[in-house]
C-alpha positions as a Markdown table, in Angstrom:
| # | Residue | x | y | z |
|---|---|---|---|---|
| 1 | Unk | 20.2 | 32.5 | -28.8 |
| 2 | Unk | 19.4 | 28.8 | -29.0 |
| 3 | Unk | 20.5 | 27.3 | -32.4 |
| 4 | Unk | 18.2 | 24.5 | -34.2 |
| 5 | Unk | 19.4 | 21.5 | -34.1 |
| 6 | Unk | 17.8 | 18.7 | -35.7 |
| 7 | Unk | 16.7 | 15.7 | -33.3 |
| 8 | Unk | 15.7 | 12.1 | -34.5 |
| 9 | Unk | 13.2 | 10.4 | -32.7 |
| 10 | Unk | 13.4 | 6.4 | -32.8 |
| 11 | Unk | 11.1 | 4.0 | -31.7 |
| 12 | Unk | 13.1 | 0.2 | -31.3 |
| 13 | Unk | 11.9 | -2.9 | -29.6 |
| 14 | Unk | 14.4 | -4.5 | -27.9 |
| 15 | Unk | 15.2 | -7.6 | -26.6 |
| 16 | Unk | 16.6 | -7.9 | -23.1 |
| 17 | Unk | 19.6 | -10.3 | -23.1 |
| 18 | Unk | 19.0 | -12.0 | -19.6 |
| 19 | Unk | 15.0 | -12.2 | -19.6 |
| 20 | Unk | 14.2 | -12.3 | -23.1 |
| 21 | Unk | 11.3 | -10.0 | -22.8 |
| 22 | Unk | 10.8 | -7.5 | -25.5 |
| 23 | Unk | 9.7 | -4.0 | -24.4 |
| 24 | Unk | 9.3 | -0.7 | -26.5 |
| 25 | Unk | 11.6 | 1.6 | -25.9 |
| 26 | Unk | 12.5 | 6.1 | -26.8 |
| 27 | Unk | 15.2 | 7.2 | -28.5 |
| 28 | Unk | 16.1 | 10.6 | -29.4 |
| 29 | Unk | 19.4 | 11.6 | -31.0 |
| 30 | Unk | 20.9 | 14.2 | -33.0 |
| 31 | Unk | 22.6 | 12.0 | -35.8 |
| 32 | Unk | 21.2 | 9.6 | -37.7 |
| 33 | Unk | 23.5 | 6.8 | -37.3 |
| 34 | Unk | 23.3 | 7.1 | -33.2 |
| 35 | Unk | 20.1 | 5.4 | -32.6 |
| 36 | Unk | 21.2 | 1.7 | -34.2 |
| 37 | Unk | 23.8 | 1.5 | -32.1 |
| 38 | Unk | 21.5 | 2.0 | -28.7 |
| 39 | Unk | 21.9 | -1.1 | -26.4 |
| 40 | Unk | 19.1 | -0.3 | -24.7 |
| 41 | Unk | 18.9 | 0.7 | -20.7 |
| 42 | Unk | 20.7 | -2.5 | -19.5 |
| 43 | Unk | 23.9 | -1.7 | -20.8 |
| 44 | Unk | 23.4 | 1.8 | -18.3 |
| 45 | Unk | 25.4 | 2.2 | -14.7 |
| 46 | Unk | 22.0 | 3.0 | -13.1 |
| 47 | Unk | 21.0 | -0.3 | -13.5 |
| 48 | Unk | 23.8 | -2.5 | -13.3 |
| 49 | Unk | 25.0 | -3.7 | -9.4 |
| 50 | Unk | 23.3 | -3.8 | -6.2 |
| 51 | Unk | 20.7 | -1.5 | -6.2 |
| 52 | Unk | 19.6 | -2.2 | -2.9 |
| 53 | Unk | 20.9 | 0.9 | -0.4 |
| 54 | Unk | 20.7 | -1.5 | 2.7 |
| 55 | Unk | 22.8 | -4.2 | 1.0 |
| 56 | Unk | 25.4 | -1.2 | -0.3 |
| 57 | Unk | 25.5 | 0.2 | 3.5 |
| 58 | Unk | 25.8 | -2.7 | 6.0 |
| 59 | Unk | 26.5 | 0.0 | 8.3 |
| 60 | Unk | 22.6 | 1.5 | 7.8 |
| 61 | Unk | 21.6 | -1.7 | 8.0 |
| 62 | Unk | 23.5 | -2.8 | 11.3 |
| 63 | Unk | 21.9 | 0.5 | 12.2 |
| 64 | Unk | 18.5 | 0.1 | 11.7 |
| 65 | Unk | 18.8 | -3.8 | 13.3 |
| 66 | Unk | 19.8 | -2.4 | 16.3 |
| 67 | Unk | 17.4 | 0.0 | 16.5 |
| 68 | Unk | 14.7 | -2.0 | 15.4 |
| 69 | Unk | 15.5 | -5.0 | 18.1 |
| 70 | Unk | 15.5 | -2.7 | 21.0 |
| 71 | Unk | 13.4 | -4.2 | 23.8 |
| 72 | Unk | 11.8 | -0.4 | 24.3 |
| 73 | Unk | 10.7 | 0.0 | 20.5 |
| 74 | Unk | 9.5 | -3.5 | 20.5 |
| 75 | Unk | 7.2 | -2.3 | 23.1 |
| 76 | Unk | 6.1 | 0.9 | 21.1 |
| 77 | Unk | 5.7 | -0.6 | 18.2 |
| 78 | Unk | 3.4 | -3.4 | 20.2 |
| 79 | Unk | 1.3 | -0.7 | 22.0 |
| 80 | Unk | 0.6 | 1.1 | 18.7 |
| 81 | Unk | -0.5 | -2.3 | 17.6 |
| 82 | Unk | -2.8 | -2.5 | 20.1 |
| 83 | Unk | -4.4 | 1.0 | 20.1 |
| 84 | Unk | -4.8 | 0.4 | 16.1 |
| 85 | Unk | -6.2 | -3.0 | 16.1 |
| 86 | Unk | -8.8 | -1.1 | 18.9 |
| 87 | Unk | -10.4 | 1.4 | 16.9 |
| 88 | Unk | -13.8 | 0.7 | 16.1 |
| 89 | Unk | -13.3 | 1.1 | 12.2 |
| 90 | Unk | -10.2 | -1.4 | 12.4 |
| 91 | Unk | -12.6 | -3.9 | 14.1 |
| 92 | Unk | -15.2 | -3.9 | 11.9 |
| 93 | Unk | -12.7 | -4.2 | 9.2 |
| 94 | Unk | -11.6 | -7.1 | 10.7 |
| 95 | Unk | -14.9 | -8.6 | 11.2 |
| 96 | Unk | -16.0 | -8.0 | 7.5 |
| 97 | Unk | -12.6 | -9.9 | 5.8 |
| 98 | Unk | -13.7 | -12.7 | 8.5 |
| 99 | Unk | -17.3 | -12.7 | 7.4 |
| 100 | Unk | -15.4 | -12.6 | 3.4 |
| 101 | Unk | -16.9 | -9.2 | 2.6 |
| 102 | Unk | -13.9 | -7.3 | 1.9 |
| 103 | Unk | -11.4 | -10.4 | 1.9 |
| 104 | Unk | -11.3 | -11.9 | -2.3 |
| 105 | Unk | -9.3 | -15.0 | -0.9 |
| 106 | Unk | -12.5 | -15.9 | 1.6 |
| 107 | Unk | -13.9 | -18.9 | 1.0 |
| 108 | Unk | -17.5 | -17.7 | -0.1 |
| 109 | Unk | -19.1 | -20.9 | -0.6 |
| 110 | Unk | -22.5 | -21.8 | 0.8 |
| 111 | Unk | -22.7 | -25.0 | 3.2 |
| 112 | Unk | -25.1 | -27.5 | 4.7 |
| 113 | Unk | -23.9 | -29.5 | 7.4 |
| 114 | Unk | -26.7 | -32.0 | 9.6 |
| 115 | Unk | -25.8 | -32.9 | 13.2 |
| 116 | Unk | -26.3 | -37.2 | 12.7 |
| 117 | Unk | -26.6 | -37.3 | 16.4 |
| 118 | Unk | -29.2 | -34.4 | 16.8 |
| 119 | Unk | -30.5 | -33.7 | 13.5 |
| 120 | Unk | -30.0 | -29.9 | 13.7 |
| 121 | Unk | -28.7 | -28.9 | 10.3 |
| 122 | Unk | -27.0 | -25.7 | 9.8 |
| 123 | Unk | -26.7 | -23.9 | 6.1 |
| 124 | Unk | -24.1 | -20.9 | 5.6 |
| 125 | Unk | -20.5 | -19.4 | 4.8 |
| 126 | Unk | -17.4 | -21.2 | 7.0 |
| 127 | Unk | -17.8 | -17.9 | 9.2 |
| 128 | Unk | -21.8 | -18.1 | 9.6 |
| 129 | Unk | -21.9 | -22.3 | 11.0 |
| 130 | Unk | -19.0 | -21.5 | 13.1 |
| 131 | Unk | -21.4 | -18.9 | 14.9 |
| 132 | Unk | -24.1 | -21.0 | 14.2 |
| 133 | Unk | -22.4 | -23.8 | 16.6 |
| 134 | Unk | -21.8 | -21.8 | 18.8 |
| 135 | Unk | -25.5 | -20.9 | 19.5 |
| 136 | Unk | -26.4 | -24.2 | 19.3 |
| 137 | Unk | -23.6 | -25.7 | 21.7 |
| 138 | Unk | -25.3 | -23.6 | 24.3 |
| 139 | Unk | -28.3 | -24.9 | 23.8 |
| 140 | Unk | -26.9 | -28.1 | 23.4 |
| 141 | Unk | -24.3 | -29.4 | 25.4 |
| 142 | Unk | -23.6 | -32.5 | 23.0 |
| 143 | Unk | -23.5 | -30.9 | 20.0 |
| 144 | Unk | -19.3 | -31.0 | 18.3 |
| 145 | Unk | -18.0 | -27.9 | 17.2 |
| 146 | Unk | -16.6 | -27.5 | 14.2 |
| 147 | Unk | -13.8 | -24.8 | 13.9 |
| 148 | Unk | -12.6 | -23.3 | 11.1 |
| 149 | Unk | -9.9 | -25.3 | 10.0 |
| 150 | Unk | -12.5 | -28.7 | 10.7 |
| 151 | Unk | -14.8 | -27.2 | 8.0 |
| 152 | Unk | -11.7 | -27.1 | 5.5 |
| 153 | Unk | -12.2 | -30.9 | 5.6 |
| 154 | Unk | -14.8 | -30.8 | 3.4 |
| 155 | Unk | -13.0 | -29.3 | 0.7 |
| 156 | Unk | -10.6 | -31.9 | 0.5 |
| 157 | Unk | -9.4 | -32.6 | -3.2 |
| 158 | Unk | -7.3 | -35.6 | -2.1 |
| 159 | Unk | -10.3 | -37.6 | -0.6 |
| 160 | Unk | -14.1 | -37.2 | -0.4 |
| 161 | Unk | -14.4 | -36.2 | 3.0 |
| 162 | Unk | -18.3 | -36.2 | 4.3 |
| 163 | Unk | -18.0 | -36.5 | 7.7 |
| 164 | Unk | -16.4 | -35.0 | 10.0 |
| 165 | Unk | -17.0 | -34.5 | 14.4 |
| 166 | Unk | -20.4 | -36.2 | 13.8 |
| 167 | Unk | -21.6 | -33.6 | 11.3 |
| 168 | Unk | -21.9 | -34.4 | 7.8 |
| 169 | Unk | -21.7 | -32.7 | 4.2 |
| 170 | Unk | -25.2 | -33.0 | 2.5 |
């Protein structure tokens, strides 16, 4: 038979001593005078030391090095790149964060750039003018591509840039 004992249940915000960041924290006890003098769970072994298995085991580490560095698993692992990066819901993937459907960091703004040599202007994303040179360089052997990094000139916070391989910002 289980006897009844009384348990205490403590809620205590606590401070943490190297951060400074307060957090909420559970204590259950059976005596009263148990739960003020709870340090908290930085005081506890769990938590103090390397934590880090690799760092605690050079020898797994040295291991797994090894292993990893082979010249025959740097070959698997580069074939398995390549039939990944191959399948066709990978690619289109791909070609969406490129486009900045499925990327947040894409740069979605909308540009219009005029060719000052042949008048052409072109209005769209970074991706959409970089394809939208490249139809018009084969129509037009004298037309300057822009690439991607090119277009980033515009953005320049430093400096007002407006033109750039004979295409400018309107």
């Amino acid at each position: 038979m289980s006897a009844n004992i009384k348990k205490y249940l403590y809620l205590l915000v606590k401070t943490h001593s190297v951060t400074g960041m307060r957090y909420l924290c559970k204590r259950v006890t059976t005596g009263d005078s148990k739960a003020i003098s709870y340090k908290g769970s930085e005081m506890s072994i769990a938590n103090s030391g390397d934590n880090n298995v690799m760092r605690r085991r050079p020898d797994v580490l040295s291991k797994l090095i090894l292993t990893k560095n082979k010249p025959e698993n740097k070959e698997k692992q580069r074939l398995i790149a390549i039939e990944v990066n191959s399948r066709p819901e990978v690619k289109e993937k791909i070609r969406q964060s490129k486009l900045g459907l499925n990327n947040p960091a894409a740069d979605k703004n909308i540009y219009t750039l005029k060719n000052k040599f042949t008048g052409d202007t072109i209005i769209g994303t970074r991706f959409d003018l970089i394809e939208q040179m490249k139809n018009l360089n084969s129509n037009n052997p004298f037309i300057n591509i822009l690439t991607n990094g090119d277009i980033g000139y515009f953005l320049r916070k430093d400096r007002i840039v407006k033109n750039v391989k004979g295409w400018t910002k309107i």
